[in-house]
Each structure stands twice: as structure tokens, then as C-alpha cells.
C-alpha positions as CSV (number, residue, x, y, z in Angstrom):
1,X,-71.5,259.0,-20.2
2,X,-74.0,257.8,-23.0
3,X,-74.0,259.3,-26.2
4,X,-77.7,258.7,-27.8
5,X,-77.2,262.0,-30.3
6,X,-75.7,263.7,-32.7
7,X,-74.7,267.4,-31.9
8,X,-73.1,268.7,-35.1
9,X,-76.4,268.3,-37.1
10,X,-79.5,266.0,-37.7
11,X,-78.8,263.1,-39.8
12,X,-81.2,262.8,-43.1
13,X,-83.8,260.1,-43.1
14,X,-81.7,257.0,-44.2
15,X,-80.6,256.9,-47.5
16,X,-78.1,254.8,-47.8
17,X,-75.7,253.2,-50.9
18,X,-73.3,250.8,-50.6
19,X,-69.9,251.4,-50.6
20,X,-67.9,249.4,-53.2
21,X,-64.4,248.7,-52.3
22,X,-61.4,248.7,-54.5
23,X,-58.2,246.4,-54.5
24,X,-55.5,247.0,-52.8
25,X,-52.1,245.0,-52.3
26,X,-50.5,243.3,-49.3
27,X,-53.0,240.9,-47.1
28,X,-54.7,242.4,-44.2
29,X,-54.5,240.2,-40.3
30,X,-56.9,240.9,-37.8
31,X,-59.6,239.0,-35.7
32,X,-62.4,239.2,-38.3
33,X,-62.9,236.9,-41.0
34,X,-62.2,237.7,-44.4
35,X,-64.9,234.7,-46.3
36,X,-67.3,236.7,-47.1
37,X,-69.7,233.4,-47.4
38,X,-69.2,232.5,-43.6
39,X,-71.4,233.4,-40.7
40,X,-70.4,235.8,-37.5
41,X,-70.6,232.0,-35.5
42,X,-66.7,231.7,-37.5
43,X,-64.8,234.0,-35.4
44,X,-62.4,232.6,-34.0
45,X,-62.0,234.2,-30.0
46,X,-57.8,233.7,-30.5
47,X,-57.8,236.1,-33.1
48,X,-59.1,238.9,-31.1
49,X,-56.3,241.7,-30.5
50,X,-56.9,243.2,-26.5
51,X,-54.2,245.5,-26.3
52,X,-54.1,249.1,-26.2
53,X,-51.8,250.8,-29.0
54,X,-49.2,253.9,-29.1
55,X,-48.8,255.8,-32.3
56,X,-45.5,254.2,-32.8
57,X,-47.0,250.3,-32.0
58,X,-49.9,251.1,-34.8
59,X,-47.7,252.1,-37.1
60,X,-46.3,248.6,-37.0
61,X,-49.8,247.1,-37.7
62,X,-50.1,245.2,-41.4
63,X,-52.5,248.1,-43.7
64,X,-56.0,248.1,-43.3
65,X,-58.0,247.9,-46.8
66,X,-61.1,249.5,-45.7
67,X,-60.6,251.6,-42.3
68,X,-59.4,249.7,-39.3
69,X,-61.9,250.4,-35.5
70,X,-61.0,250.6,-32.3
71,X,-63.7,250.0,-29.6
72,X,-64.0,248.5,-25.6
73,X,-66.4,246.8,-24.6
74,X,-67.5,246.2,-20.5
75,X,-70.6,244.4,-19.0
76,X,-71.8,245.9,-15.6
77,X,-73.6,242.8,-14.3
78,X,-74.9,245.3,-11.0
79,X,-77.3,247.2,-13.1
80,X,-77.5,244.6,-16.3
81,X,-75.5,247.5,-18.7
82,X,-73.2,246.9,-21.4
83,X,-71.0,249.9,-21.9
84,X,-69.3,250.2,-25.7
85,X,-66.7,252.9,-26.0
86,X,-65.9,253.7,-29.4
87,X,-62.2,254.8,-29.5
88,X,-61.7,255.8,-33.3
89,X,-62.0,254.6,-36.9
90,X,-58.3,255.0,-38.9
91,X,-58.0,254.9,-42.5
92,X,-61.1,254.7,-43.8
93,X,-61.0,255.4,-47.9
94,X,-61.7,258.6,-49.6
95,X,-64.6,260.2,-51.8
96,X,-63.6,259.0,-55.4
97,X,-60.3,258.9,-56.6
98,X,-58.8,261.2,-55.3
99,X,-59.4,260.6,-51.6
100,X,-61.5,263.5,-50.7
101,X,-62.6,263.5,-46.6
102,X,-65.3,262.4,-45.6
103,X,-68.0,263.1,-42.5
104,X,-67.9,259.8,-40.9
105,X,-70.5,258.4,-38.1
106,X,-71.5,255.2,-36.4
107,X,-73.8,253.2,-36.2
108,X,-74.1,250.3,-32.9
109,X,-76.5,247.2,-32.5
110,X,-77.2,244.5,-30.4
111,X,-78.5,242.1,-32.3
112,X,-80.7,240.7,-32.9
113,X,-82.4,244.1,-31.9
114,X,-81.9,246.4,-34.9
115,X,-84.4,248.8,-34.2
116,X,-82.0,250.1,-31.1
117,X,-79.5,251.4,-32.0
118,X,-76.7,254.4,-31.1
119,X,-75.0,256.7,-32.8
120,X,-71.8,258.4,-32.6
121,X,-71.2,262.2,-33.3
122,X,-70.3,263.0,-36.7
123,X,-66.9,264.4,-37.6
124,X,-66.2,266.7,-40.5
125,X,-63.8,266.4,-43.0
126,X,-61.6,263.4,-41.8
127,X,-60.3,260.0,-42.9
128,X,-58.9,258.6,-39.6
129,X,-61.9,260.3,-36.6
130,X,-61.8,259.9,-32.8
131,X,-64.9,259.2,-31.3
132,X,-63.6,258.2,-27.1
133,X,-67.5,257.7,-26.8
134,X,-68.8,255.7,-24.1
135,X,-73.1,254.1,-25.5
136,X,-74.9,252.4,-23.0
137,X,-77.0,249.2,-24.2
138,X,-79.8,247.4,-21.1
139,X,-79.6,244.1,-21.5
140,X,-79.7,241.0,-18.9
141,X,-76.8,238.5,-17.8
142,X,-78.7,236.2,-19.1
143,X,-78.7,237.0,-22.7
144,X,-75.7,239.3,-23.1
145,X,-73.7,236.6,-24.4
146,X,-76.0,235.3,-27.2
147,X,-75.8,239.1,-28.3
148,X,-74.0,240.3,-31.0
149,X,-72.7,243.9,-31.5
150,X,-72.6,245.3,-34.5
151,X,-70.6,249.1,-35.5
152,X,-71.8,250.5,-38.9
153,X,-69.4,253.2,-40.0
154,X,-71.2,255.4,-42.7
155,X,-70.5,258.9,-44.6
156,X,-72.4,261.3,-45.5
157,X,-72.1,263.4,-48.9
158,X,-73.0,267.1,-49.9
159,X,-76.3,265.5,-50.6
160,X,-77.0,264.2,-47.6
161,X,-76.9,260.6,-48.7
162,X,-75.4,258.2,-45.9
163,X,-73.0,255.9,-47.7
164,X,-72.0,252.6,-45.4
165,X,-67.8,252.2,-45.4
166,X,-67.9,249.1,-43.8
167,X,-68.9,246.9,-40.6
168,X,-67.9,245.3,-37.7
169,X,-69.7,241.8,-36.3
170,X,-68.7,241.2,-32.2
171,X,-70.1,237.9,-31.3
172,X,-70.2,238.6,-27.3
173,X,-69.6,235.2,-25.9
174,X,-66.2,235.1,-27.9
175,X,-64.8,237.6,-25.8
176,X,-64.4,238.9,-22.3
177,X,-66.9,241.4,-21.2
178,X,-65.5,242.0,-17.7
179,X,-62.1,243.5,-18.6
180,X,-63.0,246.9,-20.9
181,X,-59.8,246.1,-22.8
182,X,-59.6,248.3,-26.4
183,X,-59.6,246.0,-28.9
184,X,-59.0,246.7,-32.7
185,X,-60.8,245.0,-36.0
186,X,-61.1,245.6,-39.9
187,X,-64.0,247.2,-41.8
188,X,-65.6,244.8,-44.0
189,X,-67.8,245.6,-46.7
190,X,-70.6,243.9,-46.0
191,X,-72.7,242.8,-43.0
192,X,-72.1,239.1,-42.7
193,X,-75.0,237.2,-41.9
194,X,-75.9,235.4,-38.3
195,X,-76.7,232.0,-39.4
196,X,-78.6,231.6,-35.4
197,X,-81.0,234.2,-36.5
198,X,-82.3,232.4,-39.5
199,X,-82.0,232.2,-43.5
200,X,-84.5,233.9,-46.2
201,X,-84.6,232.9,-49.3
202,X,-84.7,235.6,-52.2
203,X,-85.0,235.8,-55.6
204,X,-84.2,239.2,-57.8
205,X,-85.0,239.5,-61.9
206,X,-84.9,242.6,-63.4
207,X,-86.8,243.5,-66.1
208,X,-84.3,246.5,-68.7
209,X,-87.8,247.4,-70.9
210,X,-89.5,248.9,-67.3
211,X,-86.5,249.5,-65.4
212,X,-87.9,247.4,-62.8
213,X,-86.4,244.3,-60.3
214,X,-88.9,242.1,-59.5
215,X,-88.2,240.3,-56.0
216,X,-89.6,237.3,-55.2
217,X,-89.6,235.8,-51.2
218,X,-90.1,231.8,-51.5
219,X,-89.4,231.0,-47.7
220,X,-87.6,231.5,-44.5
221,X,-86.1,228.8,-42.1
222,X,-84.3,228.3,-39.0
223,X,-86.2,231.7,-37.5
């Protein structure tokens, strides 16, 4: 089945503030990388975990800091479909300090193509929600390996502000697409950049008299 709505209630235009994440102790293993500098081109396709776990086995797994995700992905080469199931999101931090739930969603894209995109239901008042959500993306044998997927996992408040938890970067030809195994990897913080999709160069002042940032664009390259 393909999931291209959201049931519960219609999302707010986006409005969305970063989430800022906070220490934690004990160093966190899994298949993404943790340089916030390097480029999605870094993963390393050894590193990927393809293995279904039991409540018992994931309890066993080192602690996630930002919210661990569970997802499968499988191409159907027949009709040029690649089917992502999202499985669940665990342990994903709370409102403030003292941990309040949250009403998490997400977000999926096969870049470079952001402007289509699915999105997951949204569940009320959890840290740890279970999608088992099966999104459908069309795209040819030909370029489903120079694809990369990208889940957005993002809350939304009593305001109706969408505030992004974290992110996960699948670079398609690292992994096996014919097998649908579910496979597990770490929020991180930020998006990291695709260096194959090119590099714009920025510059931000900001000016405390007008309350004002000032951003200058000097070039792109490698487009």
C-alpha cells in the first residue's frame, strides 16, 4: 500500500525550527556517520545493520542520542518502483526538560528530487512511534542507484510549528535494493550535504541595530 497522506489532521504550512541536541554519555555505533563535515558519498556499505530485531535483541543495542529508525527498502525492477516501508522511529528526545511527548511524522526524499516527497501519518503523544508504512517512489533502473533517500522525522507543537528531530541520508547504491531487509540507523541533527549535487557558497552578517542578517550568495560549483 502507498501512504501519500496524513489522516489524523492536515499539517500547517511548513514552519519549521531546528532542533538543537543535547549531550549525552556513552558513544553511539551504527551505519551512519557521525563527522558532521563529511558528505553522504562517506558511508561506508559494511556498516549497514540488515537484520530484523526482537524486543529482547534491541534492547542489547548501544543508546541512541537522538532517536534511532527503522526502515526496508525494495526496488521492483518490473514496474521501475522503489517501495520504502517505514517500520518505526524509537527514542526520539522529549519537549524540554522534562521529556514531554511529542507528535512525530516523516518526511521521505529521493534526492536529488525534493519537491516529491511522502509523508508518514502522524502519531500523538509518543517518543518511540510505529509507522509499518509501505511509500511508493517511480523511478527507472537506470538511475535508482545514483538516488539517495532521505527520512526527515519532525514534531509538531501546540502551535503547530513543525520542529525537525533529526535525519537519515541512504545512499542507494551502498546497499541492496533487491532483498527488503529492515535495516536500523541513528538520527542525526542535521542533513549532511551531497557533495555530487554541488557546493554554494554563502555568506551571513547580521546587523544587532535592525535586527537584520544580511545573506550574501558569491557562487555555486560542481552543479
Amino acid at each position: 500500500m502507498t501512504t501519500d497522506r496524513i489522516p489524523d489532521f492536515t499539517l500547517p504550512p511548513e514552519r519549521v525550527q531546528p532542533w538543537c541536541p543535547r549531550d549525552r554519555s556513552g558513544r553511539v555505533f551504527n551505519f551512519s556517520t557521525h563527522q558532521r563535515n563529511s558528505s553522504v558519498g562517506s558511508i561506508k556499505p559494511d556498516l549497514y545493520h540488515h537484520q530484523s530485531f526482537s524486543e529482547d535483541e534491541e534492547s542489547n543495542l548501544p543508546e541512541s542520542s537522538h532517536g534511532r529508525l527503522w526502515f526496508s527498502i525494495i526496488y521492483d525492477a518490473a514496474v521501475s518502483q522503489l517501495h520504502v516501508t517505514l517500520v518505526k522511529v524509537k527514542d526520539l528526545p522529549g519537549r524540554s526538560n522534562n521529556q514531554q511527548l511529542r507528535d512525530p511524522f516523516v518526511k521521505m526524499f529521493l534526492l536529488p528530487d525534493e519537491r516529491s516527497f511522502r509523508v508518514s501519518k502522524v502519531k500523538k503523544k509518543t517518543l518511540s512511534p510505529i509507522y509499518n508504512e509501505t511509500h511508493t517512489f517511480q523511478v527507472s533502473q537506470d538511475e535508482v542507484r545514483s538516488r539517495v533517500l532521505r527520512f526527515s522525522v519532525y514534531d509538531v507543537d501546540k502551535r503547530r510549528v513543525r520542529h525537525s528531530l533529526g535525519h537519515v541520508m541512504i545512499q542507494l547504491k551502498a546497499i541492496e535494493l533487491t532483498k527488503g531487509d529492515v535495516m536500523w540507523s541513528d538520527l542525526e541533527p542535521m542533513v549532511q550535504a551531497a557533495s555530487t549535487l554541488g557546493e554554494l557558497q554563502l555568506s551571513l552578517v547580521y546587523y544587532p541595530q535592525n535586527d537584520k542578517v544580511k545573506v550574501g550568495v558569491h557562487r555555486a560549483r560542481n552543479l
